[in-house]
LUMPA-936716 format. One record per residue: residue in one letter; x, z, y of N, C-alpha, C, O in turn; residue number from 1. Coordinates in nm, 4 decimals. Layout:
BEGIN
PT code   n.east     n.up  n.north  ca.east    ca.up ca.north   c.east     c.up  c.north   o.east     o.up  o.north pos
PT    a        X        Z        Y        X        Z        Y        X        Z        Y        X        Z        Y NUM
...
This chain:
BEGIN
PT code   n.east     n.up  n.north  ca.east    ca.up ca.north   c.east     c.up  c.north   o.east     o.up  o.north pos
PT    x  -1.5073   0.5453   1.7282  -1.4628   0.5858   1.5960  -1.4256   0.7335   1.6015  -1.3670   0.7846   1.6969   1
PT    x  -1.4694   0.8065   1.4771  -1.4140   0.9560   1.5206  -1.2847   0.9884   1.4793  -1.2340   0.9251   1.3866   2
PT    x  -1.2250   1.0776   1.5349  -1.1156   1.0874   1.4947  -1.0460   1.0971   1.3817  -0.9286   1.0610   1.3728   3
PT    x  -1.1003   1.1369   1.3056  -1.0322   1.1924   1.1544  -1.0515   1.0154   1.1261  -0.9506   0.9477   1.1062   4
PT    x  -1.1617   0.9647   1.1267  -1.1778   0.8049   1.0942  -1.0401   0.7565   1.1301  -0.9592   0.7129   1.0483   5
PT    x  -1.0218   0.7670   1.2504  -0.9050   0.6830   1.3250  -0.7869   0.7174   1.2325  -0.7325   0.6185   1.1834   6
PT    x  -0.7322   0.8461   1.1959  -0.6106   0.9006   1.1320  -0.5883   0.9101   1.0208  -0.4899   0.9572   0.9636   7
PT    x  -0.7252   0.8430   0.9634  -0.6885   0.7883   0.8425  -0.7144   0.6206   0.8142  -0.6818   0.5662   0.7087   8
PT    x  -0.7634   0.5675   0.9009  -0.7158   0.3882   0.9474  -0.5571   0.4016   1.0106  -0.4740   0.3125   0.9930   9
PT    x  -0.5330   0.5061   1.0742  -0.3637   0.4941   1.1100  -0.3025   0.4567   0.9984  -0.2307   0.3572   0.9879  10
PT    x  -0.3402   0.5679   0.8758  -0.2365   0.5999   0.7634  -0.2557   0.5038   0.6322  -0.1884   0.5305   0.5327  11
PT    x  -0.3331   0.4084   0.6298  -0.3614   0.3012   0.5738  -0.2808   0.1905   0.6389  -0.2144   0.1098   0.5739  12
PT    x  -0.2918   0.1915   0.7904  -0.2539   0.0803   0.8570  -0.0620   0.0729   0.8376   0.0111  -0.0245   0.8203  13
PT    x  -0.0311   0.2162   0.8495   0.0969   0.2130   0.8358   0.1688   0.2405   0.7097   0.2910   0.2549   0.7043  14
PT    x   0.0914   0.2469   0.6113   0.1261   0.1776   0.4890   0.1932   0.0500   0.4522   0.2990   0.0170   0.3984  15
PT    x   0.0779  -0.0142   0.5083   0.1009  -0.1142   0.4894   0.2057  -0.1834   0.6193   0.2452  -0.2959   0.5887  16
PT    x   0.2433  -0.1457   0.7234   0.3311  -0.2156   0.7784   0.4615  -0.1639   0.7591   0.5531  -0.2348   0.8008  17
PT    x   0.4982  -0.0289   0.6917   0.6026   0.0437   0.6171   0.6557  -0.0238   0.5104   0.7755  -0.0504   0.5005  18
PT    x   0.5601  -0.0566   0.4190   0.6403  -0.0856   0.2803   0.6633  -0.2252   0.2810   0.6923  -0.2532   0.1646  19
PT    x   0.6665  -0.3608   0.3725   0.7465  -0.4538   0.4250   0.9120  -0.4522   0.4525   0.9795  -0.5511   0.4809  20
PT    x   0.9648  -0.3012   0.4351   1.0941  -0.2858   0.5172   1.1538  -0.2314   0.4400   1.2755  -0.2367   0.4580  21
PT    x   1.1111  -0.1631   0.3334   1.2143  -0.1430   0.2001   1.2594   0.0135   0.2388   1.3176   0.0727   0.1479  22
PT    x   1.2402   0.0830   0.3568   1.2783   0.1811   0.3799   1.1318   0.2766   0.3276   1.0234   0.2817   0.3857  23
PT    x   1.1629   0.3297   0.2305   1.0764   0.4006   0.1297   1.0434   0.5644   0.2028   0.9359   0.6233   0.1923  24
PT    x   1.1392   0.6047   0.2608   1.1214   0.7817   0.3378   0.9569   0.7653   0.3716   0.8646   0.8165   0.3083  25
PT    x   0.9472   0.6682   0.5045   0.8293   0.6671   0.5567   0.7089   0.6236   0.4840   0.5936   0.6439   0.5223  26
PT    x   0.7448   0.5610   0.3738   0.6451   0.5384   0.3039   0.6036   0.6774   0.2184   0.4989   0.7416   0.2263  27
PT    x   0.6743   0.6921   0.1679   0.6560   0.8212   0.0927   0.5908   0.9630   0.1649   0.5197   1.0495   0.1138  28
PT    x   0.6395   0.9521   0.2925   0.6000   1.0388   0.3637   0.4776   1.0931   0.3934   0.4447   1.2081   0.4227  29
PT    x   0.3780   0.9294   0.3736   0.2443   0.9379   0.3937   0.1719   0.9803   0.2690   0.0488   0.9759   0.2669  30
PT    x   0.2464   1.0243   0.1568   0.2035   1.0756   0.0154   0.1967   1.2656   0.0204   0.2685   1.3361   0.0913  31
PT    x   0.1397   1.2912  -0.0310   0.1421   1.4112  -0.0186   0.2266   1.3917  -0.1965   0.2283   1.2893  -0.2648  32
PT    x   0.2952   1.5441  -0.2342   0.4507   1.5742  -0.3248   0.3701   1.4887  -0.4400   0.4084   1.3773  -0.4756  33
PT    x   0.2380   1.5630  -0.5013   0.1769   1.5173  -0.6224   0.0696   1.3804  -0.6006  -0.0288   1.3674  -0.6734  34
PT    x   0.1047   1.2757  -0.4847   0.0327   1.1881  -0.4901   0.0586   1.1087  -0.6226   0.1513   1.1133  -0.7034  35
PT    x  -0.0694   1.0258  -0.6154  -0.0216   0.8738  -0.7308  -0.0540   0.7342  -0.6687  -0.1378   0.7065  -0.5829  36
PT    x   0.0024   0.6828  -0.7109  -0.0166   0.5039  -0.6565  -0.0463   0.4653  -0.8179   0.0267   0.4819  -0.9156  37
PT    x  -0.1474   0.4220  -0.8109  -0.2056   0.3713  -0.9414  -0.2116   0.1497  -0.9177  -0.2144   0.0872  -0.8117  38
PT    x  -0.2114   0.1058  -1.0327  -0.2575  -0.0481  -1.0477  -0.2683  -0.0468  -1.1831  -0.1861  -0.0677  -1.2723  39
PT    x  -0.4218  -0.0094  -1.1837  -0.4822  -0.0276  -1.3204  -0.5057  -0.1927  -1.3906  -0.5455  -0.2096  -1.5058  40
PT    x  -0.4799  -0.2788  -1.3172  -0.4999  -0.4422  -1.4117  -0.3908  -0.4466  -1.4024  -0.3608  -0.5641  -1.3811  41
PT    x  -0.2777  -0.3654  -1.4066  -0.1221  -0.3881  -1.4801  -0.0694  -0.2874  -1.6047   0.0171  -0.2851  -1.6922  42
PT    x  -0.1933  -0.1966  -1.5470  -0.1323  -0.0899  -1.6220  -0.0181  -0.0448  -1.6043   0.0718  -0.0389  -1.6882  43
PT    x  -0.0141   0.0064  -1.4391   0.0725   0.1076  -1.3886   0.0434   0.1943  -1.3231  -0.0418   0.1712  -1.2373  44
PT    x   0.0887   0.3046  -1.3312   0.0331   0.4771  -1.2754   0.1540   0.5295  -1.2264   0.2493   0.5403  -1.3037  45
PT    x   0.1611   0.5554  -1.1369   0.3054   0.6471  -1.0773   0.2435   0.7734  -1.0087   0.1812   0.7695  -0.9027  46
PT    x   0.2650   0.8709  -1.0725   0.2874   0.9972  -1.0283   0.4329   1.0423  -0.9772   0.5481   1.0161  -1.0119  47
PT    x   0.3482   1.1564  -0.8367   0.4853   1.2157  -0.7464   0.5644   1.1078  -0.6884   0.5771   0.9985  -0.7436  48
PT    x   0.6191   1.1398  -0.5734   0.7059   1.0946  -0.4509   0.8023   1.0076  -0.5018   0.8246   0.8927  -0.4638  49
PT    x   0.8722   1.0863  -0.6130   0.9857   0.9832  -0.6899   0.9852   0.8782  -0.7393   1.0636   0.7879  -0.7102  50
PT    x   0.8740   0.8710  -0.8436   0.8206   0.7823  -0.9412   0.7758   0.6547  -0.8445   0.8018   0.5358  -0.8630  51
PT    x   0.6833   0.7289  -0.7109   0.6461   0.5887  -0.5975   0.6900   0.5231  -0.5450   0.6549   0.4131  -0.5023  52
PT    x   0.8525   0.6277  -0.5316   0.9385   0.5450  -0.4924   1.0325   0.4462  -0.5605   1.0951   0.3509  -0.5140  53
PT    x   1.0253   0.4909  -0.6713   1.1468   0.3693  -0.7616   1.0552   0.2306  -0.8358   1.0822   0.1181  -0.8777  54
PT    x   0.9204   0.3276  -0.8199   0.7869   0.1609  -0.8509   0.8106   0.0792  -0.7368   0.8302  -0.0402  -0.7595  55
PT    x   0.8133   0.1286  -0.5894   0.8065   0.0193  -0.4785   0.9202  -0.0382  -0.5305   0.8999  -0.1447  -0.5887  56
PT    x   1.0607   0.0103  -0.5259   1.1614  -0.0735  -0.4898   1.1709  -0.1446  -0.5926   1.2585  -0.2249  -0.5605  57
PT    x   1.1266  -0.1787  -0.7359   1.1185  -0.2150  -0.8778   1.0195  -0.3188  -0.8529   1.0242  -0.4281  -0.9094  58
PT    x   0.9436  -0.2906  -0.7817   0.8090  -0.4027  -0.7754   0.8647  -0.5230  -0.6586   0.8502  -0.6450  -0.6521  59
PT    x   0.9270  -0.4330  -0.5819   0.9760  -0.5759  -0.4667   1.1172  -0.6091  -0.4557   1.1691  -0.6580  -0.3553  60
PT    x   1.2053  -0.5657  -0.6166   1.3454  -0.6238  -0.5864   1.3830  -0.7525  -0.5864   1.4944  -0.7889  -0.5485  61
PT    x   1.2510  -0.8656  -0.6484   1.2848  -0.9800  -0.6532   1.2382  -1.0383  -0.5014   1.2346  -1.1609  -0.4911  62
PT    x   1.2013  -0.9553  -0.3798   1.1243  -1.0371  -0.2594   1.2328  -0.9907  -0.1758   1.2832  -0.8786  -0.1697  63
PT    x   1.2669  -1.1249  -0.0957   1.3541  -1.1458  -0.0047   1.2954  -1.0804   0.1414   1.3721  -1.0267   0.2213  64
PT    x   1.1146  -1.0952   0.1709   1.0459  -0.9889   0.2430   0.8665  -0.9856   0.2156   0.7831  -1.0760   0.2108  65
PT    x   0.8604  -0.8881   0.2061   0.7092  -0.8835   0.2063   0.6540  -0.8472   0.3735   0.7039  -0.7852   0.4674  66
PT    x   0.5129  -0.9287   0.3501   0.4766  -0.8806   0.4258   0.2758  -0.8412   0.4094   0.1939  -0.9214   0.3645  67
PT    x   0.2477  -0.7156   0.4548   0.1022  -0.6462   0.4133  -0.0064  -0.6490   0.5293  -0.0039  -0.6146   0.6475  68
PT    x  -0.1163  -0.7125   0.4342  -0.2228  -0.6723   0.5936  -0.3233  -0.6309   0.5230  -0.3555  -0.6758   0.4129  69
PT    x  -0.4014  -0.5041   0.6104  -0.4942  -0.4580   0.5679  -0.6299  -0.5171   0.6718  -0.6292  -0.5784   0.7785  70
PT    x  -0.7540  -0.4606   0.5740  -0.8748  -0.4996   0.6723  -0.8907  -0.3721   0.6659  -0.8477  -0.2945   0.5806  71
PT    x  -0.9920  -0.3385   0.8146  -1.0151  -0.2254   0.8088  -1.0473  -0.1631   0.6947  -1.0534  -0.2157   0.5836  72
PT    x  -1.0772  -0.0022   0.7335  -1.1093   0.0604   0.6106  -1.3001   0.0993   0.6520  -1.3509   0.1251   0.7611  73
PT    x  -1.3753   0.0865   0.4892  -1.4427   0.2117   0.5026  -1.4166   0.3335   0.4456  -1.3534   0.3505   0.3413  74
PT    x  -1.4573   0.4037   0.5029  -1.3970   0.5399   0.5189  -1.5174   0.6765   0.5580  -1.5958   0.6613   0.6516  75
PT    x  -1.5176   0.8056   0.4737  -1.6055   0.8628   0.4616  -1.5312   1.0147   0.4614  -1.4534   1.0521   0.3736  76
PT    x  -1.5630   1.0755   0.5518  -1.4969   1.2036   0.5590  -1.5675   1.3613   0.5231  -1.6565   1.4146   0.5894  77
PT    x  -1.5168   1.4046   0.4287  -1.5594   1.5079   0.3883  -1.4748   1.6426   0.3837  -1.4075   1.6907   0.2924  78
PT    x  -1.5067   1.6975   0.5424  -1.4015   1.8551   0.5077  -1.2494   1.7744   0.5374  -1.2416   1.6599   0.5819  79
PT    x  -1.1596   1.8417   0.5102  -1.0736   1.7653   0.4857  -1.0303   1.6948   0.2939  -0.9606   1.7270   0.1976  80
PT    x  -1.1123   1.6030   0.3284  -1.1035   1.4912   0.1861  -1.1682   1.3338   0.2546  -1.2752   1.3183   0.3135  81
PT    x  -1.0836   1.2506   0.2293  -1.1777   1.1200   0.2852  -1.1160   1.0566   0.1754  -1.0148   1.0832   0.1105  82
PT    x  -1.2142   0.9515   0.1683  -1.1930   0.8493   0.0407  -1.2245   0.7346   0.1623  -1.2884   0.7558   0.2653  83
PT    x  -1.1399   0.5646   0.1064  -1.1678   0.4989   0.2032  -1.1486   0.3890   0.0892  -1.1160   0.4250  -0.0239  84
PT    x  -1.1730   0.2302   0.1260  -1.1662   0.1153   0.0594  -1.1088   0.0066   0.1690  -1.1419  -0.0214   0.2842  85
PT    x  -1.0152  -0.0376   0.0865  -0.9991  -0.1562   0.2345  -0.9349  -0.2859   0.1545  -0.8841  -0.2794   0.0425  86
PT    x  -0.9432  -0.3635   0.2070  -0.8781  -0.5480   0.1890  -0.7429  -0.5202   0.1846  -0.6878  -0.4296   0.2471  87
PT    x  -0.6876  -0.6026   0.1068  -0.5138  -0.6146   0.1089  -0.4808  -0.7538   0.0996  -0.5080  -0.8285   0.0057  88
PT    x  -0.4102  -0.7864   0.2220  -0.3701  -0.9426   0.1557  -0.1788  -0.8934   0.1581  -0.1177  -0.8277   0.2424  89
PT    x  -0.1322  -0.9548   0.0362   0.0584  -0.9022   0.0689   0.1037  -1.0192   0.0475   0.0510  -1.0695  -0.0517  90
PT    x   0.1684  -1.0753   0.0909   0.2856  -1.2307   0.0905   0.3670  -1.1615   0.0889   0.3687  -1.0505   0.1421  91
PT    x   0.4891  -1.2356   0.0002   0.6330  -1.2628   0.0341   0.6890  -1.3913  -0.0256   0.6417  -1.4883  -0.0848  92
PT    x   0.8025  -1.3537   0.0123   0.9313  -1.4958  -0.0518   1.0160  -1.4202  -0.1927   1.0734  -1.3119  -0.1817  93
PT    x   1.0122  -1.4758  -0.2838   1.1244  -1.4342  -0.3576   1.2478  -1.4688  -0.3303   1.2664  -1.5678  -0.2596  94
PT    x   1.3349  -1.4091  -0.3707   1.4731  -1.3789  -0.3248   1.5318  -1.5226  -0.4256   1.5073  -1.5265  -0.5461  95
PT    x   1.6188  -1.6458  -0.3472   1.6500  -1.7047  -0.3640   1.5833  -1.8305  -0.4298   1.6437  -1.9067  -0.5053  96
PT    x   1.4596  -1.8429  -0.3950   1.3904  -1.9470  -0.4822   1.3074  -1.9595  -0.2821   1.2986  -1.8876  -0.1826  97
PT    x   1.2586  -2.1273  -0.3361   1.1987  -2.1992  -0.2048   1.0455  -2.1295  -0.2730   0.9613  -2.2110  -0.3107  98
PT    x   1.0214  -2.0119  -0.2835   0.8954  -1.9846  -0.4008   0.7912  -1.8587  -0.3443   0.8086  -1.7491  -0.3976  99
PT    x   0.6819  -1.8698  -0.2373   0.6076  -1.7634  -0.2094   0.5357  -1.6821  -0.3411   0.5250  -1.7332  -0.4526 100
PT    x   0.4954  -1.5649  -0.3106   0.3702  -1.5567  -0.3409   0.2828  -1.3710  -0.2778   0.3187  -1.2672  -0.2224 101
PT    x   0.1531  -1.4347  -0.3375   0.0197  -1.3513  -0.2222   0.0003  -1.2807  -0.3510   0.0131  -1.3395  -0.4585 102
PT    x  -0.0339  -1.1403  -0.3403  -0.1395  -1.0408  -0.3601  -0.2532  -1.0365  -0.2743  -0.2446  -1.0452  -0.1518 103
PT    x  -0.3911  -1.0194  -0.3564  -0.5123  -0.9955  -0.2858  -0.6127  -0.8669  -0.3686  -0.6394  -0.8560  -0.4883 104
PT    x  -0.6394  -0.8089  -0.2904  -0.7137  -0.7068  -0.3769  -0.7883  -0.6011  -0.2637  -0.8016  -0.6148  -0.1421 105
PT    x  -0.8296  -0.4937  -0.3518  -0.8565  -0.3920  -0.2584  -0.7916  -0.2602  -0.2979  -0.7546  -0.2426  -0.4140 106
PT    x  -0.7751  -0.1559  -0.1927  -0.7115  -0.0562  -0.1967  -0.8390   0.0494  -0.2011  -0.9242   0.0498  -0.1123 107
PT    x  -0.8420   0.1369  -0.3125  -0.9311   0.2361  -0.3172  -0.8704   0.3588  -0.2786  -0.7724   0.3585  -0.3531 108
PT    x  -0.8634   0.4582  -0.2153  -0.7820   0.5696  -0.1593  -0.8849   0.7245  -0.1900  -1.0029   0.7445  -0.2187 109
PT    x  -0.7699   0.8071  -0.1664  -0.8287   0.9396  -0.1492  -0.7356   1.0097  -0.0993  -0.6292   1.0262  -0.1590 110
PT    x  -0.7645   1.0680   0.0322  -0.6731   1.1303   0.1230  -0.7258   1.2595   0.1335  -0.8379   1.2972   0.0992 111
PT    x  -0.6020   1.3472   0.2023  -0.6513   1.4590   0.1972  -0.6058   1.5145   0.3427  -0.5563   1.4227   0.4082 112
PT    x  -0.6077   1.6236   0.4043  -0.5942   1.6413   0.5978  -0.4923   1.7675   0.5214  -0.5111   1.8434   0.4264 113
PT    x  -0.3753   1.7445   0.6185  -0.2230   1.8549   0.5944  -0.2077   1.9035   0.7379  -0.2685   1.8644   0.8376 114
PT    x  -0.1090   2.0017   0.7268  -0.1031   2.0351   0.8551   0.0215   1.9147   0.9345   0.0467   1.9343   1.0533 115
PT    x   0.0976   1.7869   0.8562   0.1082   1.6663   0.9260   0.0426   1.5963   0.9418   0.0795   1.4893   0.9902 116
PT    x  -0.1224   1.6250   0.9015  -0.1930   1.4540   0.9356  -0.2740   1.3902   0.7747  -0.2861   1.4603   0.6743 117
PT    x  -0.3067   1.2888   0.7825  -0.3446   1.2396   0.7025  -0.2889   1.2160   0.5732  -0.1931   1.1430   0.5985 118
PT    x  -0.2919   1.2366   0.4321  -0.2175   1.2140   0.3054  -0.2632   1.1217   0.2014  -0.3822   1.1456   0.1813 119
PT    x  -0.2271   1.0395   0.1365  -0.2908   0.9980  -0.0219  -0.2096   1.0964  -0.0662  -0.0988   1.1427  -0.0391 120
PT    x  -0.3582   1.1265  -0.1945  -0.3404   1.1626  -0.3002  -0.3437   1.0735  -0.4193  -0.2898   1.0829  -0.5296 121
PT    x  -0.4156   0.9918  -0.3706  -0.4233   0.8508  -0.4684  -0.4755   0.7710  -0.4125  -0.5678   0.7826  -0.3319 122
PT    x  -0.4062   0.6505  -0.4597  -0.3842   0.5096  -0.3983  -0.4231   0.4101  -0.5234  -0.3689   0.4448  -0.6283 123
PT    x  -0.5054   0.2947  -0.5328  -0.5695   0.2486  -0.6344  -0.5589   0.0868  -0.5954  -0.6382   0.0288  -0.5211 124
PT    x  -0.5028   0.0573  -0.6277  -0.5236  -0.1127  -0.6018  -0.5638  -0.1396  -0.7247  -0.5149  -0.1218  -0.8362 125
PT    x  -0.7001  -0.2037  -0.6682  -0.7596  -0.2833  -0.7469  -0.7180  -0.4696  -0.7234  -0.7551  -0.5248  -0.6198 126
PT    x  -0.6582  -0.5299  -0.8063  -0.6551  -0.6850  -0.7965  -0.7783  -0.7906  -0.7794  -0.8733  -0.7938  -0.8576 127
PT    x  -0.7696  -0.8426  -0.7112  -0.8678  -0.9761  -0.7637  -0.7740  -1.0845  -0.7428  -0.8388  -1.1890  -0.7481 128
PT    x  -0.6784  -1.1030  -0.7261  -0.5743  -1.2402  -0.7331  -0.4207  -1.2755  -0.6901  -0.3541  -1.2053  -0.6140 129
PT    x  -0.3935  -1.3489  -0.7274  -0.2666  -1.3588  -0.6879  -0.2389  -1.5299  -0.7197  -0.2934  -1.5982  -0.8064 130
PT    x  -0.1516  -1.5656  -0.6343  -0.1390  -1.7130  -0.6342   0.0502  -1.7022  -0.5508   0.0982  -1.6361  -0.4587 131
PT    x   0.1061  -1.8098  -0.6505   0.2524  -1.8457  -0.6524   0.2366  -1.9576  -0.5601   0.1231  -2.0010  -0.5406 132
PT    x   0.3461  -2.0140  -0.4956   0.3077  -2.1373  -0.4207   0.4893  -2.1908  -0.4088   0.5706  -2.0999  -0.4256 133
PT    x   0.5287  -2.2909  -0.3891   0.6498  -2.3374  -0.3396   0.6064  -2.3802  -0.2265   0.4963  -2.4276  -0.1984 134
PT    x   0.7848  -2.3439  -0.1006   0.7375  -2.3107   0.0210   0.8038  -2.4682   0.0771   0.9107  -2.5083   0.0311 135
PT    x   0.7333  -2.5408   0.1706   0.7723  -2.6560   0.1867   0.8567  -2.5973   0.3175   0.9632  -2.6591   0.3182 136
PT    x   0.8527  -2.4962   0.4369   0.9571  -2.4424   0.5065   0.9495  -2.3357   0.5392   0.8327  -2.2967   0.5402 137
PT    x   1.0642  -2.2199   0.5867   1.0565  -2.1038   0.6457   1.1310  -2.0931   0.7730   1.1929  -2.1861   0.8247 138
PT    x   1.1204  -1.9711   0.8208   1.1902  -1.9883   0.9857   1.3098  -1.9753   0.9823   1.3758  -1.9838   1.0858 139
């Protein structure tokens, strides 16, 4: 895999194992100031660092924990600009109910190369499903 490939499968990968923990710095971090996190079949757009950050914690105040997995990415590098697509599956528990539920979709991206590394500039989840479930046990 070439490198720039790899460092931007890092910055996908740790996306998604970041925003499980509610600690938003590192998530944000991987945004460059004027990124956006878009979810167009909700009709939500968040522009800038701030806005991404008070959507995460707004979107997961009812989950007791999430947790994110990505499939690899494809990924296409141009200069410093890569656009990539990848699988998302996200579980959690809601907070005080015996009550899961899954996000499934894909993540459409566009990153850009900083002098820290890899950035979104925009982040695109696209949906294809979601399913509620009651949890017969947890650990």
């Amino acid at each position: 895999m070439p490198e720039d490939d790899y460092q931007v499968q890092r910055a996908i990968t740790a996306y998604s194992l970041l925003t499980g923990r509610g600690d938003w710095a590192p998530v944000l971090a991987l945004f460059t100031a004027d990124g956006v996190w878009e979810i167009p079949h909700l009709g939500l757009r968040f522009a800038g660092q701030e806005a991404i950050r008070a959507a995460l914690a707004q979107l997961s105040a009812d989950l007791e924990w999430v947790f994110q997995h990505n499939a690899p990415a494809l990924i296409e590098v141009r200069g410093d600009t890569a656009t990539a697509r990848s699988g998302i599956r996200e579980v959690g528990k809601r907070k005080g109910r015996d009550e899961s539920v899954e996000y499934c979709g894909i993540y459409a991206d566009t990153l850009v190369r900083t002098s820290e590394g890899w950035k979104f500039t925009r982040r695109v989840f696209e949906g294809v499903g979601t399913i509620s479930a009651r949890l017969v046990s947890t650990l």
